[in-house]
N, C-alpha and C positions, 0 to 999 in steps of 0.2 A: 619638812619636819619643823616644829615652832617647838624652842625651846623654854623653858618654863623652870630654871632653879635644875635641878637633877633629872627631870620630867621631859618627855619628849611625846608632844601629842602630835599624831598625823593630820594633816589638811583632808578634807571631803575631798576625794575626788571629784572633777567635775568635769561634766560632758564640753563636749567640744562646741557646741554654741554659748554654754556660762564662761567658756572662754574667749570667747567673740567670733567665732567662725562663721564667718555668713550663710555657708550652702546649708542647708537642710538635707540634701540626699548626701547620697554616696556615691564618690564620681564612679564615671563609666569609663572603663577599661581593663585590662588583664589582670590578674592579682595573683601570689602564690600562697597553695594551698600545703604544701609539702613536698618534700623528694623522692623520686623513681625509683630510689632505692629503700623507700621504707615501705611500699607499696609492692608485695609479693600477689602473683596470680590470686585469686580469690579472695583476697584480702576485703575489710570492710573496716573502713574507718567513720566513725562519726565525725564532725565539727561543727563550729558555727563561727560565722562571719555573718556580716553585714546584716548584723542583729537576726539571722535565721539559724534554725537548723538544719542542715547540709550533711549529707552521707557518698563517703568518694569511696569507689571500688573499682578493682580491675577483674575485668569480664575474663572465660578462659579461654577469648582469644586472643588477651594480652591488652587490651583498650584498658582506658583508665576514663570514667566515669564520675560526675558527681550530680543528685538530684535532689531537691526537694526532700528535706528528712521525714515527714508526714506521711504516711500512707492514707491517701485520700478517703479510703474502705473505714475505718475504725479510727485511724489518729496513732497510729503506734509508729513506735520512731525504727526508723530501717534502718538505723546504725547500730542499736543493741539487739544482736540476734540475727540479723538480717543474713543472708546465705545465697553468694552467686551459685547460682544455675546457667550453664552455658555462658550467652550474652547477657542475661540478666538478673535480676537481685529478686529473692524471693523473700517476702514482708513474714517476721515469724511471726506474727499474730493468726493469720488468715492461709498464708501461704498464697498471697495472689502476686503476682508476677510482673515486673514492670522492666521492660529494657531499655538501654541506656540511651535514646532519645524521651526516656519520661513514659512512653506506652503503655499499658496496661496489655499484656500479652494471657494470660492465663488466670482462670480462678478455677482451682482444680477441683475443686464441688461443686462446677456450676454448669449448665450446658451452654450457657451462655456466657461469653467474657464481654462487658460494655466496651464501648469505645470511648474513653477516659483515658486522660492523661495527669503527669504532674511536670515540674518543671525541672524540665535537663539543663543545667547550666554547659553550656560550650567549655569543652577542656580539650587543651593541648599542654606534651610533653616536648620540650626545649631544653637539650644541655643536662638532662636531669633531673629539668626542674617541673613538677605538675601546675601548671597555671589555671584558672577559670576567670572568663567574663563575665563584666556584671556589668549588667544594664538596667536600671528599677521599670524601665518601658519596656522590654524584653525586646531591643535591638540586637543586632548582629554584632560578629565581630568584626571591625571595618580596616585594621592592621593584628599584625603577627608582633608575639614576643619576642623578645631577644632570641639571635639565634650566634652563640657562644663559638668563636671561632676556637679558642682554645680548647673545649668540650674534644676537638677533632684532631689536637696537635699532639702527638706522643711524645714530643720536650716536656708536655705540661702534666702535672695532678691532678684528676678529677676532685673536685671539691668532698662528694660522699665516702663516706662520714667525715674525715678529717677537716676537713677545713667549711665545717658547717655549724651553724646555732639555731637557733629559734627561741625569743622570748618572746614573752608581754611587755608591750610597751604602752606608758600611757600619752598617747599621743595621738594625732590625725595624719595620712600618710601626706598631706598638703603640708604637712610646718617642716617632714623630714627633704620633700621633692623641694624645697623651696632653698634648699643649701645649693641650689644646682647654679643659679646667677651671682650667689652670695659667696665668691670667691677673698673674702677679706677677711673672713671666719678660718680661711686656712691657716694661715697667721696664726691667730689667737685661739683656734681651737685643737687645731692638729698641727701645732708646734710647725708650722714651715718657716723657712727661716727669714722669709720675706712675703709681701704682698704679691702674687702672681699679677701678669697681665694676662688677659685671655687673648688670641689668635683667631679659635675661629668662636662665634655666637652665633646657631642657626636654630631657629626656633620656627622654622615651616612645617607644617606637617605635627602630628602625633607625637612623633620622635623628635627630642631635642636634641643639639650635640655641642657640645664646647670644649676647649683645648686650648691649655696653658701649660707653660713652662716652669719648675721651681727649685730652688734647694733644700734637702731635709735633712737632718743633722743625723749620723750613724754614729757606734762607738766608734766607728772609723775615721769622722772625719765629714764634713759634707759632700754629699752627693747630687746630682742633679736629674731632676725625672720629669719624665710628660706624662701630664694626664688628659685622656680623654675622656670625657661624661657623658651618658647618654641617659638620659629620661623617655622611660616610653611610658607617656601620660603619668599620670601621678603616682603609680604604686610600684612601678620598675626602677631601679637606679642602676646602671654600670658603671663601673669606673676604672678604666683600660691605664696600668701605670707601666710605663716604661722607662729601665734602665739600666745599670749594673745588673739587676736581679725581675725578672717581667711580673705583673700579677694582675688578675680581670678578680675584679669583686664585686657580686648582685647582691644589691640591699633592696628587697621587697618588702613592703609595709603592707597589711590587708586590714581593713577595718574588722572587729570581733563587733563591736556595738559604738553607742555614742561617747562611748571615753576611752576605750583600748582598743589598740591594735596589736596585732602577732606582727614583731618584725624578723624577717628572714633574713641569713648572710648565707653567702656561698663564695670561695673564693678559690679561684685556678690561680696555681703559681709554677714556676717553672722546675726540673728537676735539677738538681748538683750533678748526676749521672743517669744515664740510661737505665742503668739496672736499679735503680732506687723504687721501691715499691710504694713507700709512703714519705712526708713528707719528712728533711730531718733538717739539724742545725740552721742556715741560714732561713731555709723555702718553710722551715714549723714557725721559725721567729717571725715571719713576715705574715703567718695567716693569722696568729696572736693577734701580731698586731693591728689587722688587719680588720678582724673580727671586734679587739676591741674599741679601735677608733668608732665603728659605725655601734657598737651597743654595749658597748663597755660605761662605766658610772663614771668615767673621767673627762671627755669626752663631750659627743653630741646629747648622748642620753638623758643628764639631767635639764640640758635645754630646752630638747623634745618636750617635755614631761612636765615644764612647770611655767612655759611661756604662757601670756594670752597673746595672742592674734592680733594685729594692729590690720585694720582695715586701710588705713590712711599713714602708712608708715613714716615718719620722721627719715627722710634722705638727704644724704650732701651729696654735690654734684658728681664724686667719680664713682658712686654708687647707683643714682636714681633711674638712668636710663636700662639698665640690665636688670633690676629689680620689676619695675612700672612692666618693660615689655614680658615682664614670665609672668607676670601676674594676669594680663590681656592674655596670654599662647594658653594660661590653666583653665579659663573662663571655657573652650572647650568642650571641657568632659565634666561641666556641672549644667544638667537641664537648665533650661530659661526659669520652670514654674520652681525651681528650688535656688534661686538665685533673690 
């Protein structure tokens, strides 16, 4: 906001290259679309990401589906109206039939059904969570998302509904993945009461992981906690904290277009008791805060949202070497011809 006397005028929002990002695509890898549990049998939801429109359904043999929102036939969008049949979504314009590899299986006026397709995006359910692959070259999926140990521990709360969000955020999931070697920001952005040192930094493979030690200030008193991080490529974040009180928090960023992203939280926390059905006192304080560290306005969020991009970042030396090599590990999952 630019203030002006009593006046308060907004900035243009501006796409993610007028902020200096170099890739032109949008990286390849898993993203999430929504949660398991908002997704009932039959269900049909529209969206759009990665500048498309996209329609996620679950088939009525319980699969969870997303394709191409177009109907090849006419152009009508199969998220308004659209109505699963069995395995597949039938298009309310026409009533022609597509299952959930993209097929074209029926046009029930016709005696003839072509052999046409549209584009199935690859989805899997993890923990909860519905993810899809995006590849702009329409590659495979070459690693698995997160697979949530706590999802499977009955000490822990499933994150649905309670301890979940979803906004718009204006940002690129590359400026939030980028917090992952930038352990100095803990400090200064999420109040730790010191500079952590890292332990381990393995950056082979798809999956990052790193792990440091630190203190955070409670009305109690400080305490002291390990976190583990995981980045699976750019739009997954975990972050495994352990200590007095345990808690796994997935921060997913999914491109919507060239200026916003949908960003997701999900957080497992431990219970107080056995018989607690929802979260309460300590384990409700902790998905707050939880929640609002990764997309609360105090926070990362106004960083996200108003940085430009330094191609050639200014580093001192107990920074440079952690920052340089995530930068080479993200190079990756952006094509060569968009680089």
């Amino acid at each position: 906001m630019i203030g002006v006397g009593d006046v308060e005028l907004q900035a243009k929002p501006l796409t993610f290259s007028e902020r200096g990002f170099p890739y032109s695509e949008f990286p390849v890898g898993w993203f999430q679309v929504g949660w398991s549990g908002q997704l009932a049998v039959g269900a049909v939801v529209p969206l759009h990401f990665f500048d498309t429109d996209l329609v996620l359904f679950r088939t009525d043999g319980g699969a969870a589906a997303v394709l191409d929102a177009t109907c090849p036939h006419m152009g009508a969008h199969l998220g308004f109206g659209g109505e699963v049949t069995g395995d597949c979504l039938r298009c309310p314009y026409h009533g022609w039939e597509w299952d959930a590899g993209g097929d074209l299986v029926d046009v029930p006026y016709s005696r003839r059904t072509p052999e046409v397709s549209t584009r199935a995006w690859p989805t899997e359910e993890s923990a909860g969570i519905i993810y899809v692959w995006h590849d702009q070259r329409g590659g495979p999926p070459t690693w698995s998302p997160p697979s949530i140990t706590e999802d499977d521990d009955p000490t822990f709360h499933r994150p649905y509904p309670h301890g979940t969000t979803a906004e718009r955020v204006m940002t690129h999931p590359q400026f939030v993945v980028e917090n992952f070697p930038d352990i100095v920001h803990m400090k200064y952005v999420h109040e730790w009461l010191e500079v952590p040192v890292p332990d381990i930094y393995d950056l082979s493979g798809p999956i990052a992981h790193n792990a440091y030690r630190g203190l955070i200030a409670t009305p109690k008193g400080s305490v002291e906690v390990y976190n583990h991080g995981y980045a699976y490529g750019i739009g997954i974040n975990v972050a495994r904290i352990t200590g007095p009180m345990s808690s796994c928090t997935v921060g997913a960023f999914t491109p919507i277009d060239q200026t916003w992203s949908m960003g997701f939280a999900s957080v497992w926390v431990q219970k107080r008791r056995d018989d607690e059905e929802q979260p309460t006192g300590v384990g409700a304080a902790m998905i707050r805060a939880n929640l609002a560290q990764l997309l609360g306005d105090d926070h990362d969020r106004p960083i996200f949202e108003h940085l430009r991009y330094q191609t050639k970042p200014m580093l001192v030396p107990e920074e440079a070497a952690l920052h340089r090599d995530f930068r080479r590990w993200s190079k990756q999952f952006y094509p060569e011809s968009a680089q």
